[in-house]
N, CA and C atoms as an extended XYZ file, in Angstrom:
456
Properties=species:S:1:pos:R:3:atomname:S:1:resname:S:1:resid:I:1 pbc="F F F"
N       -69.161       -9.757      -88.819 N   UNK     1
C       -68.732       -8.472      -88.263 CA  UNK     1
C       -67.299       -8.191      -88.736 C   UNK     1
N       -67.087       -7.179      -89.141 N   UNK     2
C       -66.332       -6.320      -89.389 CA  UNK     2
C       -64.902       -6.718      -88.420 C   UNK     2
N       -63.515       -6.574      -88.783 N   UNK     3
C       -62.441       -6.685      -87.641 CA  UNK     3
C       -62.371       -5.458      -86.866 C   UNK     3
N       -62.395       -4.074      -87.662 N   UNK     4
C       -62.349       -2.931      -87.104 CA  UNK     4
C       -63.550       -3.012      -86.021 C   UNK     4
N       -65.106       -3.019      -86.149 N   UNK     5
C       -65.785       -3.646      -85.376 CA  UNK     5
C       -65.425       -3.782      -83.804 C   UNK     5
N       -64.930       -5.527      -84.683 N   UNK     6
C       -64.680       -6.457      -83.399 CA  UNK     6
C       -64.055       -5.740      -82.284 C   UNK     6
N       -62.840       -4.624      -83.181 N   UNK     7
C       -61.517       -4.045      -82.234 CA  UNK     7
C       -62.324       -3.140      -81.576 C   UNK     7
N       -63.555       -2.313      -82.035 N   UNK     8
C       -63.975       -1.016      -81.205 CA  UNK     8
C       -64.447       -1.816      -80.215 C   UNK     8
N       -65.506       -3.240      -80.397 N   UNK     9
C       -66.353       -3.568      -79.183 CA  UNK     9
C       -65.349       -3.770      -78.321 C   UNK     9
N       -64.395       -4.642      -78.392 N   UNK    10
C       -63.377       -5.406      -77.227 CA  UNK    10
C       -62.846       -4.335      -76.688 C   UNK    10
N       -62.125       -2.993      -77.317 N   UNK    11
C       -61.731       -1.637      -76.561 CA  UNK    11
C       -62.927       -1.097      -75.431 C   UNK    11
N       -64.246       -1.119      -75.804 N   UNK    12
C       -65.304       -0.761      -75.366 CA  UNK    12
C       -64.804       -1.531      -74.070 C   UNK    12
N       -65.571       -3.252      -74.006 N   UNK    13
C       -65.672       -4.134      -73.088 CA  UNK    13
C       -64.515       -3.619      -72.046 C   UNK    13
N       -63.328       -3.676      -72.732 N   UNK    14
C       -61.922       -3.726      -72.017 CA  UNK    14
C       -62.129       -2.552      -70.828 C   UNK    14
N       -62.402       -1.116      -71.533 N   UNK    15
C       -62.698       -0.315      -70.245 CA  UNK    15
C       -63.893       -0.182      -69.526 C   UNK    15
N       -64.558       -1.018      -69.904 N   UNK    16
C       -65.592       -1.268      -68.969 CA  UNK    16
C       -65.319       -2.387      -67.953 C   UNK    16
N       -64.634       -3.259      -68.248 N   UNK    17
C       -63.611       -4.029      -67.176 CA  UNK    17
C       -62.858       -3.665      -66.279 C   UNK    17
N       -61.952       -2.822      -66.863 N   UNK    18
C       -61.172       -2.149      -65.960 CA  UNK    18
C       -61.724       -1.505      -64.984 C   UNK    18
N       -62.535       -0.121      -65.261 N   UNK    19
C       -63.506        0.317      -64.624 CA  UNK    19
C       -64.362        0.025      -63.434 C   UNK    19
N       -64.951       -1.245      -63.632 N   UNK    20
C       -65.732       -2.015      -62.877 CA  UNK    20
C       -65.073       -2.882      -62.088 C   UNK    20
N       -63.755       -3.452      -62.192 N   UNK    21
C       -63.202       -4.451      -61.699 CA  UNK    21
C       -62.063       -3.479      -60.910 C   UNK    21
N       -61.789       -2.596      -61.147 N   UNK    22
C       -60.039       -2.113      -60.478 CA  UNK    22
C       -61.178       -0.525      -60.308 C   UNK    22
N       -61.696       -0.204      -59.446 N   UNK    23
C       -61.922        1.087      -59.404 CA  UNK    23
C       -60.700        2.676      -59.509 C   UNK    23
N       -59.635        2.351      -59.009 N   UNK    24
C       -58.765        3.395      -59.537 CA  UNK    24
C       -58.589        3.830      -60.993 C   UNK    24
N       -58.679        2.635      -61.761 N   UNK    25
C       -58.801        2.975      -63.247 CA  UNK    25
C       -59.690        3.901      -63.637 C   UNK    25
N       -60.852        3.838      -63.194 N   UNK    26
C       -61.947        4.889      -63.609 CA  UNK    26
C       -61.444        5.987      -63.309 C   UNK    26
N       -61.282        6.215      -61.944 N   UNK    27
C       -61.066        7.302      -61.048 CA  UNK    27
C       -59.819        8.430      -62.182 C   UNK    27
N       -58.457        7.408      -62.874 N   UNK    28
C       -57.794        7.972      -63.626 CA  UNK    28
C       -57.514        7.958      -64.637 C   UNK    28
N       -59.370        7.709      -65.484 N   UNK    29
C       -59.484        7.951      -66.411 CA  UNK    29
C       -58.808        7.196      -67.860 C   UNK    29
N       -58.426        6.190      -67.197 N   UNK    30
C       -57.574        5.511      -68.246 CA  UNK    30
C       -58.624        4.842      -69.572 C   UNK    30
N       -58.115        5.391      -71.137 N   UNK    31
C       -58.692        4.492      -71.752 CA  UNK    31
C       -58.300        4.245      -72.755 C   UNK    31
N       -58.301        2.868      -73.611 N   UNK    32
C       -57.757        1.976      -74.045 CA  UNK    32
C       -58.327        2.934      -75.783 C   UNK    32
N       -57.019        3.254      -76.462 N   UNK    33
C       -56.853        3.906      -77.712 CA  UNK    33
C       -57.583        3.204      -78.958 C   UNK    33
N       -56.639        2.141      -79.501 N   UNK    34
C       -56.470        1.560      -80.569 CA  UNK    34
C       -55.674        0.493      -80.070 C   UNK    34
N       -56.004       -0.682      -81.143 N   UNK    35
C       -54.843       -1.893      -81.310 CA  UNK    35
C       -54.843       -2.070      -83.673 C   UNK    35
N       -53.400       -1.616      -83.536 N   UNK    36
C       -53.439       -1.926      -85.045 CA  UNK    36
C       -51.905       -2.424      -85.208 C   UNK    36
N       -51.816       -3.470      -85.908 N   UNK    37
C       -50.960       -4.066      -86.348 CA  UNK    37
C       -49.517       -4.802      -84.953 C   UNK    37
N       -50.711       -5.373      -84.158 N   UNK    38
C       -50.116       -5.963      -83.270 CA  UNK    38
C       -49.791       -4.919      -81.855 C   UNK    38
N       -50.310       -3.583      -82.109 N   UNK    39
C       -49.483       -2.414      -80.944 CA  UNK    39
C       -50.789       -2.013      -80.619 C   UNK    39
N       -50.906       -1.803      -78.820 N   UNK    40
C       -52.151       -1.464      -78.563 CA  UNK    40
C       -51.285       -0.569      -77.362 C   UNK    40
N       -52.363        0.959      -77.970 N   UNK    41
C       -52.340        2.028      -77.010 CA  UNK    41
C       -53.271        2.294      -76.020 C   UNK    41
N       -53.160        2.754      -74.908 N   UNK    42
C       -53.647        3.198      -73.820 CA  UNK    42
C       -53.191        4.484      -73.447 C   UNK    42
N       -54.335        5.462      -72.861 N   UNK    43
C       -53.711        6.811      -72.560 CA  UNK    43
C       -54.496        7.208      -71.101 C   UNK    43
N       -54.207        8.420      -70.901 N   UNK    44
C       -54.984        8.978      -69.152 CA  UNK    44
C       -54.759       10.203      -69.430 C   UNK    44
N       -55.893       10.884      -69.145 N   UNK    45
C       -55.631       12.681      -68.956 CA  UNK    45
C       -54.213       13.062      -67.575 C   UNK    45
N       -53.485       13.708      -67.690 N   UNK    46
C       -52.879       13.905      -66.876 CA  UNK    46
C       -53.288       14.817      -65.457 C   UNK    46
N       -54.481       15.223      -65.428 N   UNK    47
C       -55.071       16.300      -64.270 CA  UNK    47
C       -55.406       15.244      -63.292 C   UNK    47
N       -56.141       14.140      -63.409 N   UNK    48
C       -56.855       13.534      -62.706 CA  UNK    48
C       -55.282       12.470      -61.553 C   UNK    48
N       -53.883       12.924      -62.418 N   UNK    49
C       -53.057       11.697      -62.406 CA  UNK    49
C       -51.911       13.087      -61.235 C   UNK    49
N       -51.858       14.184      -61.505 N   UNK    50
C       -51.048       14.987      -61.379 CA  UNK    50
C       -50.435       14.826      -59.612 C   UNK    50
N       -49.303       15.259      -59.427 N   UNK    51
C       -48.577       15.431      -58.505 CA  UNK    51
C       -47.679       16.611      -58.391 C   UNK    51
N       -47.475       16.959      -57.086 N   UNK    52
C       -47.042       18.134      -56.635 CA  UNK    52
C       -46.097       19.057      -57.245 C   UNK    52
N       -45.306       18.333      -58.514 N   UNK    53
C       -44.733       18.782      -58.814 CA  UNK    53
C       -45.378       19.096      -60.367 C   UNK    53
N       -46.738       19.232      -60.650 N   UNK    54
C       -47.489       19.147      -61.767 CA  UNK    54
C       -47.366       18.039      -62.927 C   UNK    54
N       -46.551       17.042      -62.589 N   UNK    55
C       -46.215       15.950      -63.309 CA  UNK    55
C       -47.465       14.826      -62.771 C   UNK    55
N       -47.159       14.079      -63.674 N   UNK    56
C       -47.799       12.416      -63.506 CA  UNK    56
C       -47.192       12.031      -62.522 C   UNK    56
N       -47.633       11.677      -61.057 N   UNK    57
C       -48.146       10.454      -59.982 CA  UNK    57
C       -47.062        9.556      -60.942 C   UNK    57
N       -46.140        9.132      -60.051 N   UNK    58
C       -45.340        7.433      -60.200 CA  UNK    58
C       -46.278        6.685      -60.145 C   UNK    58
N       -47.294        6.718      -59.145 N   UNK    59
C       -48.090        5.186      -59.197 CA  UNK    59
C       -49.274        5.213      -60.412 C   UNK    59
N       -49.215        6.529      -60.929 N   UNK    60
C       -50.693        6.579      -62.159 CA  UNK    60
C       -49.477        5.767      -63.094 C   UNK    60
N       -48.371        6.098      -63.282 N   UNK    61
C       -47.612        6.004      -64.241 CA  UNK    61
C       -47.610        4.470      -64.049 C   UNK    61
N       -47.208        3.961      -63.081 N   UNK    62
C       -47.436        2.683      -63.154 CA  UNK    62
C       -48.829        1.533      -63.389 C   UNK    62
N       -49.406        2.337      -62.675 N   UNK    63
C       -50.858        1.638      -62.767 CA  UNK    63
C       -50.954        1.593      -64.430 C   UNK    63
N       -50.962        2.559      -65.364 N   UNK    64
C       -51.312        3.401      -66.346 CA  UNK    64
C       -50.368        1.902      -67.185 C   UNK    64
N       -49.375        1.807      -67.176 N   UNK    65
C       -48.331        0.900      -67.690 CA  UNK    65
C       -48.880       -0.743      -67.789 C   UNK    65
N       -49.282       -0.811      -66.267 N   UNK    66
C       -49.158       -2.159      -65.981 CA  UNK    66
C       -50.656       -2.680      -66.683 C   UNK    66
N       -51.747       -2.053      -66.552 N   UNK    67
C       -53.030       -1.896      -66.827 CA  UNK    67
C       -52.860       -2.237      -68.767 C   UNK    67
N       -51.879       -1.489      -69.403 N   UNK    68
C       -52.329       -1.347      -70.813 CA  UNK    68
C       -51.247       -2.923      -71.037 C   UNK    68
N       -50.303       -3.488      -70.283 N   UNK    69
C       -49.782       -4.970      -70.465 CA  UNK    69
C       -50.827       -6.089      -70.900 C   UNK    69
N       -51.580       -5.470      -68.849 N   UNK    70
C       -52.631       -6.616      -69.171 CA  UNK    70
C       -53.390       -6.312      -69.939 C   UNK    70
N       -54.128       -5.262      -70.151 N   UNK    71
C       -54.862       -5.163      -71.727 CA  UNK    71
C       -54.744       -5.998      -72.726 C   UNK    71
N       -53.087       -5.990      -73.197 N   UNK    72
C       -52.473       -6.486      -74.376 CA  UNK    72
C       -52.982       -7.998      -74.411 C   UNK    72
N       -52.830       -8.528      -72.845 N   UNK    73
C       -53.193      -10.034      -72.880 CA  UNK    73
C       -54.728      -10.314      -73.220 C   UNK    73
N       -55.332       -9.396      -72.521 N   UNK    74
C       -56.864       -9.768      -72.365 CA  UNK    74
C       -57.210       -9.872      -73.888 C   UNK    74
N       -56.934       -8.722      -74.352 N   UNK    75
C       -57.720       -8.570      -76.526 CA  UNK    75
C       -57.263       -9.480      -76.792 C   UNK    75
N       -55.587      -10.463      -77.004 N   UNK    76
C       -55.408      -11.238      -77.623 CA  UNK    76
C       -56.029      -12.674      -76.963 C   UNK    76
N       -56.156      -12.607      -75.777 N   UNK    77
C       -56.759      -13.677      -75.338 CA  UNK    77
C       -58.599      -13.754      -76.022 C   UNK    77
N       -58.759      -12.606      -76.150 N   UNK    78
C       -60.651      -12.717      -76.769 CA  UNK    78
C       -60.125      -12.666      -78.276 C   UNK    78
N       -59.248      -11.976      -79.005 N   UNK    79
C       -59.089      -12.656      -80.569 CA  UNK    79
C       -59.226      -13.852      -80.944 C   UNK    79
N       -58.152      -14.492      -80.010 N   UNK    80
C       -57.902      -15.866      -79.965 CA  UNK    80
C       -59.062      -17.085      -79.844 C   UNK    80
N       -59.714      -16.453      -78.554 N   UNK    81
C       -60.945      -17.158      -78.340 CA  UNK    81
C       -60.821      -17.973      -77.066 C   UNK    81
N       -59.705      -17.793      -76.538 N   UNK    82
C       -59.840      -18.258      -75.519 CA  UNK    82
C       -59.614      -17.742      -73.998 C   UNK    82
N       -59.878      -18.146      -72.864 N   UNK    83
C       -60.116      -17.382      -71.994 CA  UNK    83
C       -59.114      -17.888      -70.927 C   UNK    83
N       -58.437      -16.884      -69.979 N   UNK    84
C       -57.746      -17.012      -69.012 CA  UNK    84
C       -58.236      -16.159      -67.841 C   UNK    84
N       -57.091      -16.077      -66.630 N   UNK    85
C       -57.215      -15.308      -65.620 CA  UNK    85
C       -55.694      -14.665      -65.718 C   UNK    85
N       -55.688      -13.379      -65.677 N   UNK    86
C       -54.299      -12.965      -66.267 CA  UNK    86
C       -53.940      -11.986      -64.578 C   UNK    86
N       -53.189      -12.181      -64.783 N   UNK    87
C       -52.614      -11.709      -63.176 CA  UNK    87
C       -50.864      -11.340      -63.508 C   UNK    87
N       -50.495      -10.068      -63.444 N   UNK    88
C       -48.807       -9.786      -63.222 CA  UNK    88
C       -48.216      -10.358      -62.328 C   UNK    88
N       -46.935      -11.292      -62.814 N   UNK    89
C       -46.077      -12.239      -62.105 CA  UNK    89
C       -45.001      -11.012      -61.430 C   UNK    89
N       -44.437      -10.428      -62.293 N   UNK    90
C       -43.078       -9.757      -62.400 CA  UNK    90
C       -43.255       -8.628      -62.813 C   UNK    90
N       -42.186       -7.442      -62.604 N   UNK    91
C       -42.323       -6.475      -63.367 CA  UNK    91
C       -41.100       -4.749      -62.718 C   UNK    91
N       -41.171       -4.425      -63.832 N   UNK    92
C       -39.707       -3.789      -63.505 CA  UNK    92
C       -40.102       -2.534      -64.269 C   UNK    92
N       -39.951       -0.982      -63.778 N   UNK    93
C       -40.069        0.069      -64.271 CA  UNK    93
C       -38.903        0.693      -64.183 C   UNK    93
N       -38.780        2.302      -65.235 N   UNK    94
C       -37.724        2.521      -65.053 CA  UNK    94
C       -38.638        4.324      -65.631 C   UNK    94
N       -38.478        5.098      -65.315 N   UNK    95
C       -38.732        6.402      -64.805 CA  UNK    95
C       -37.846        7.246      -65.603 C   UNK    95
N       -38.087        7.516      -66.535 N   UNK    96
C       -36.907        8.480      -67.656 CA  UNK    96
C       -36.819       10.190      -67.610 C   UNK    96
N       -38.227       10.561      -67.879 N   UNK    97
C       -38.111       12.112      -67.890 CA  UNK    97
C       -39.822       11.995      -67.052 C   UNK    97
N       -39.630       13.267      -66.867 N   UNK    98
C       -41.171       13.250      -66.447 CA  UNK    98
C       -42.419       13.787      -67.158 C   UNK    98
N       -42.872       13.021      -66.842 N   UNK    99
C       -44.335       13.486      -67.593 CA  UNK    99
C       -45.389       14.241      -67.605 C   UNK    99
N       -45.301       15.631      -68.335 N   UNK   100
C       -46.142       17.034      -68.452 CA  UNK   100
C       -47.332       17.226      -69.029 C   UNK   100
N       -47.605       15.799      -70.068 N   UNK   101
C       -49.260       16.039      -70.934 CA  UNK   101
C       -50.017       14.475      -71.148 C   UNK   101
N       -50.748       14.477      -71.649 N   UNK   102
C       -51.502       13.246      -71.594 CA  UNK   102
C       -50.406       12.162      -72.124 C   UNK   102
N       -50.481       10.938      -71.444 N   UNK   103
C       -49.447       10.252      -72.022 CA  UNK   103
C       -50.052        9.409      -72.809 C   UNK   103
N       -49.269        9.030      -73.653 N   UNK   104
C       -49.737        7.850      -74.365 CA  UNK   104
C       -48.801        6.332      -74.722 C   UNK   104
N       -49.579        5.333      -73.644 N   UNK   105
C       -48.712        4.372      -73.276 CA  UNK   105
C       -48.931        3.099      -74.354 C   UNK   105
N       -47.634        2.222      -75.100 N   UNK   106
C       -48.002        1.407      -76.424 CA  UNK   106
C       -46.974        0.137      -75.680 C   UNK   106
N       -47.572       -0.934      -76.684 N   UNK   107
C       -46.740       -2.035      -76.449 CA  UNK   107
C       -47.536       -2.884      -77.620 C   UNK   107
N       -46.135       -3.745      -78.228 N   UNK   108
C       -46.213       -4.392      -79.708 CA  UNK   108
C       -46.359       -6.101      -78.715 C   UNK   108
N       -47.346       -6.097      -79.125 N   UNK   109
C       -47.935       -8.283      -78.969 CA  UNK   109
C       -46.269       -8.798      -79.385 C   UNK   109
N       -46.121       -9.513      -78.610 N   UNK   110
C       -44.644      -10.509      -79.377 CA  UNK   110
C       -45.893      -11.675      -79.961 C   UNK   110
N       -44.826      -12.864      -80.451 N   UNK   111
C       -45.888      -13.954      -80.984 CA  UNK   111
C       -45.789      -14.871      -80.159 C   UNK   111
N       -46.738      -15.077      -79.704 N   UNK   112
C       -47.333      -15.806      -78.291 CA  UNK   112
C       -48.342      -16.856      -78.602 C   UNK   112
N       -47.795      -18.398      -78.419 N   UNK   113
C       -49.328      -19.027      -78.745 CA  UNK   113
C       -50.027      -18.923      -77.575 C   UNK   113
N       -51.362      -18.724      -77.610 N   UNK   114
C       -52.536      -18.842      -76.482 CA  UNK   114
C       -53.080      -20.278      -76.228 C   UNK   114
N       -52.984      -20.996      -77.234 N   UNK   115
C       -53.508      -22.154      -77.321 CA  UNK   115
C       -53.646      -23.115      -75.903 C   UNK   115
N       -52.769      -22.916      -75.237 N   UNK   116
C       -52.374      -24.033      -73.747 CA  UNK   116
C       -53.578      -23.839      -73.257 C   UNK   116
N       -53.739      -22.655      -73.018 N   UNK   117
C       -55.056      -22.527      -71.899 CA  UNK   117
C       -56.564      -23.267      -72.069 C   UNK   117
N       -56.763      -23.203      -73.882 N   UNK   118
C       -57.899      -24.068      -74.196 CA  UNK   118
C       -57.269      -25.800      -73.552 C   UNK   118
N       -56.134      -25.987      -73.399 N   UNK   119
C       -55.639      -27.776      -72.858 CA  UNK   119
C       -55.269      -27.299      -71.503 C   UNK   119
N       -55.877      -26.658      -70.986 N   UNK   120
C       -55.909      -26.532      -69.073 CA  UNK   120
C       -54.507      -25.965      -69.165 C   UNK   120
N       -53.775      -25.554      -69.433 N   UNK   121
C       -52.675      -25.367      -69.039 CA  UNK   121
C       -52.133      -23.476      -69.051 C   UNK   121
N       -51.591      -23.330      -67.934 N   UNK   122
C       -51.252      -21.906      -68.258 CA  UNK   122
C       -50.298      -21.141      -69.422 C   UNK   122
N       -50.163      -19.871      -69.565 N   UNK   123
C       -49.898      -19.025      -70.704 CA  UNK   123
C       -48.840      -18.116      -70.129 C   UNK   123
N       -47.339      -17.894      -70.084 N   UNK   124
C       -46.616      -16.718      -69.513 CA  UNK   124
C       -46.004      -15.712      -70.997 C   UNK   124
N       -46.144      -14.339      -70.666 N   UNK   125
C       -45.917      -13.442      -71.672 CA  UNK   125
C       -45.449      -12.032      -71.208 C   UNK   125
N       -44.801      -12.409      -71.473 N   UNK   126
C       -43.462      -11.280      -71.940 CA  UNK   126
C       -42.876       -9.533      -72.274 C   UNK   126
N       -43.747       -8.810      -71.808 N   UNK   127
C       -44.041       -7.661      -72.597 CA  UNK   127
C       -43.407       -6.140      -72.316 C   UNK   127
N       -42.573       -5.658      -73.073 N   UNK   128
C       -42.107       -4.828      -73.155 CA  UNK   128
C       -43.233       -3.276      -73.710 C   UNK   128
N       -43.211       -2.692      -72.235 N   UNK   129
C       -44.339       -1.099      -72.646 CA  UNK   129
C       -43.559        0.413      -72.279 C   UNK   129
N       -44.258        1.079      -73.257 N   UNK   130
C       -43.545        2.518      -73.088 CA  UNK   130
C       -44.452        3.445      -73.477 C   UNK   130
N       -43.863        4.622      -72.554 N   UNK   131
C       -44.922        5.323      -72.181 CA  UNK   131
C       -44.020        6.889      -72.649 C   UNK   131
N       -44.855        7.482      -73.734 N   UNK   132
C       -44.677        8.610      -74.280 CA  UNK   132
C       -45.333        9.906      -74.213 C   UNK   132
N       -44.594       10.867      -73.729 N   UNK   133
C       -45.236       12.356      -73.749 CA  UNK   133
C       -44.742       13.472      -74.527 C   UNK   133
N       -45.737       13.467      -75.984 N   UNK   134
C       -45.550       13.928      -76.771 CA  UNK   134
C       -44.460       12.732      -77.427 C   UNK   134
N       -43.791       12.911      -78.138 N   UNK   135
C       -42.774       12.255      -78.956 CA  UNK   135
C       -41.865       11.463      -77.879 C   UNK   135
N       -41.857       12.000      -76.841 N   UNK   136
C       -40.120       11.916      -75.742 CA  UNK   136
C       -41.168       10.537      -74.976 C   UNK   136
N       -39.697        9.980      -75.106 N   UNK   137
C       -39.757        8.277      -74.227 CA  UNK   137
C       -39.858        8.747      -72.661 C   UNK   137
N       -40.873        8.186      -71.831 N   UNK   138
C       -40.909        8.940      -70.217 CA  UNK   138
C       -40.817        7.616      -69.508 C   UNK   138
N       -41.010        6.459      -69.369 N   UNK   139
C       -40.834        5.384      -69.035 CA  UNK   139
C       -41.049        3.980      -69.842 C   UNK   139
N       -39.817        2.891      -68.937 N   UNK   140
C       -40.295        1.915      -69.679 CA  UNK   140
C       -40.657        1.094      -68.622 C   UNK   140
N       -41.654       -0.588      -69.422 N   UNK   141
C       -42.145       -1.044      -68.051 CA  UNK   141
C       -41.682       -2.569      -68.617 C   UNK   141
N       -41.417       -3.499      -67.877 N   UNK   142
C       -40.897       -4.422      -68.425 CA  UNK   142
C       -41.702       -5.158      -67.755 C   UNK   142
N       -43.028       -6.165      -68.037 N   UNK   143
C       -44.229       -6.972      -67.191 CA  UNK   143
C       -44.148       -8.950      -67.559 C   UNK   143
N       -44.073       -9.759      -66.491 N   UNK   144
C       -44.032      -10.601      -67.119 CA  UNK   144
C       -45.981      -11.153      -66.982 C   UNK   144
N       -46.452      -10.929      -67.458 N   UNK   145
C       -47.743      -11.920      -67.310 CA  UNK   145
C       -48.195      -13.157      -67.181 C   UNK   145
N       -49.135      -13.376      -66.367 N   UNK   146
C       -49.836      -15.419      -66.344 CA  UNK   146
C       -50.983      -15.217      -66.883 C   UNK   146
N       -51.440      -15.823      -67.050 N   UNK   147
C       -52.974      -16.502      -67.889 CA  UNK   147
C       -52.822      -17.884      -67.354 C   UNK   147
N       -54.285      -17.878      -66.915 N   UNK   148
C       -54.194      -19.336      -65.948 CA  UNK   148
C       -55.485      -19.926      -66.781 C   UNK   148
N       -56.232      -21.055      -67.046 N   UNK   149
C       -56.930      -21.490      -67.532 CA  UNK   149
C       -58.203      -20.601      -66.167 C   UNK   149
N       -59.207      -20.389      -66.610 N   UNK   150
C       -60.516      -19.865      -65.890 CA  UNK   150
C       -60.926      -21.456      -65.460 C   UNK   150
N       -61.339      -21.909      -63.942 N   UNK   151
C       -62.155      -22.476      -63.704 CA  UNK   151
C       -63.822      -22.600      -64.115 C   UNK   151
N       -64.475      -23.547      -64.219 N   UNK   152
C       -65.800      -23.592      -64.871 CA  UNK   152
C       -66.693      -23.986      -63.285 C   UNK   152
């Protein structure tokens, strides 16, 4: 199989995870873009997300953020081949301009070995995400992630 392939099925799987596992995700429409050259996007219609002031909901914005982190972990954790339980340790937002159209939220993989988790041991990662409307920077999210080895 093909890599491009591989990347559509795991985007597929990914929001069908989300979806099924976190029901608000569905509800706001979130879905997982592209991953090319280490940067994987995530976006959300903004109607389903909107607030009183016709902007993006703080908490879509966050959900929307924190959601495309763990993303980042989950694909590289199925590239890799190996499997964790990824759960947000930490995490720090920061709210820049507000957001008027579909956003589109990215974050670049740092280089992370995965390897521990195949030797029982957990995985922490690091990830810097930002979230753009139209061209203009609207927040940043600063997430630390775990990956715990999956019990059998």
């Amino acid at each position: 199989m093909r890599m491009d392939e591989r990347l559509t099925q795991l985007l597929t799987q990914l929001r069908q995870t989300w979806h099924s596992t976190i029901p608000v995700s569905e509800f706001m429409q979130i879905v997982p873009l592209d991953y090319r050259e280490g940067e994987f996007r995530v976006t959300a219609p903004i109607a389903p997300n909107i607030n009183l002031h016709q902007t993006m909901f703080a908490g879509s914005i966050y959900t929307l953020m924190t959601l495309t982190g763990w993303g980042a972990v989950w694909l590289n954790q199925q590239l890799a081949g190996v499997a964790g339980d990824i759960v947000l340790a930490d995490a720090h937002i920061r709210y820049l301009a507000p957001v008027t159209c579909d956003p589109v939220v990215t974050v670049q993989w740092p280089t992370v070995d995965l390897s521990p988790l195949q030797r029982g041991r957990r995985v922490k990662v690091k990830l810097a995400v930002q979230l753009y409307c139209d061209a203009k920077l609207c927040a940043v999210f600063e997430g630390l992630y775990v990956s715990a080895p999956k019990v059998s």
